[in-house]
N, C-alpha and C positions, 0 to 999 in steps of 0.2 A: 528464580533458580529452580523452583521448584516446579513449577510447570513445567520444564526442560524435561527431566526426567517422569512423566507422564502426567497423568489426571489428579485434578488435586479436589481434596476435600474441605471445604470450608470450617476449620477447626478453630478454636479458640484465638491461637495466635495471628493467624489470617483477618481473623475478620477486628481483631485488637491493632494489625495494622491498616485495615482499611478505613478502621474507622466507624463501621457502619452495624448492624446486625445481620442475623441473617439471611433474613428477610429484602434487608436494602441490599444483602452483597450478590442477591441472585441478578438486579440491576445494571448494578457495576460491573458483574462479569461479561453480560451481555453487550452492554455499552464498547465493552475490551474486544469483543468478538468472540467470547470463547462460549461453548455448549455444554447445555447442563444437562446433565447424562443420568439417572437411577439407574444404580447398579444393588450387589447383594449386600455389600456394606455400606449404605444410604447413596447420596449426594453426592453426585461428582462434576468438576466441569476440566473441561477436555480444551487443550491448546486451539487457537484456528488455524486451518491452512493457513502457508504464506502465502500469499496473493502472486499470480505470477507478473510480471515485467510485462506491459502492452508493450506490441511491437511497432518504432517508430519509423514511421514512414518518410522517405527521405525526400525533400520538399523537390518540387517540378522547378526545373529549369526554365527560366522567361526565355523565349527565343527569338525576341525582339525589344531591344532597349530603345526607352525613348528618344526621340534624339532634344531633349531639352537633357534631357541626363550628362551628366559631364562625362562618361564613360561611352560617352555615344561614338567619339573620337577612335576608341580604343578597340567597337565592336567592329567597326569598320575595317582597323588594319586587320581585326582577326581574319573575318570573313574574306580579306582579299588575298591572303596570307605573307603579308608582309611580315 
């Protein structure tokens, strides 16, 4: 929650929930993806971008079924347009 509203500092209770010191929690932030920043009041690490969505590309059409294929029946009456 706290990274929601901006840059956090690795303060007592942070790093009492992470478990680690401070030392180990510049690790673990990194590991999370987030950047550690010096600013004027020490240490800070910064949310990461959200990663955008690749775009899926919509698979190619076969334009020839095999005729061992059971739908080989089916390619036929399309093609003929029955």
């Amino acid at each position: 929650r706290r990274a929601r509203r901006g840059p956090v500092a690795p303060d007592a209770a942070l790093l009492n929930i992470a478990g680690c010191t401070a030392t180990n929690f510049e690790g673990v932030a990194q590991a999370l993806g987030y950047r550690r920043e010096e600013t004027e009041d020490g240490i800070v690490y910064v949310t990461p971008q959200p990663r955008r969505a690749a775009r899926r590309r919509k698979p190619r059409r076969q334009t020839r079924t095999s005729t061992a294929s059971p739908f080989a029946v089916l390619d036929t009456l399309k093609r003929s347009g029955r």
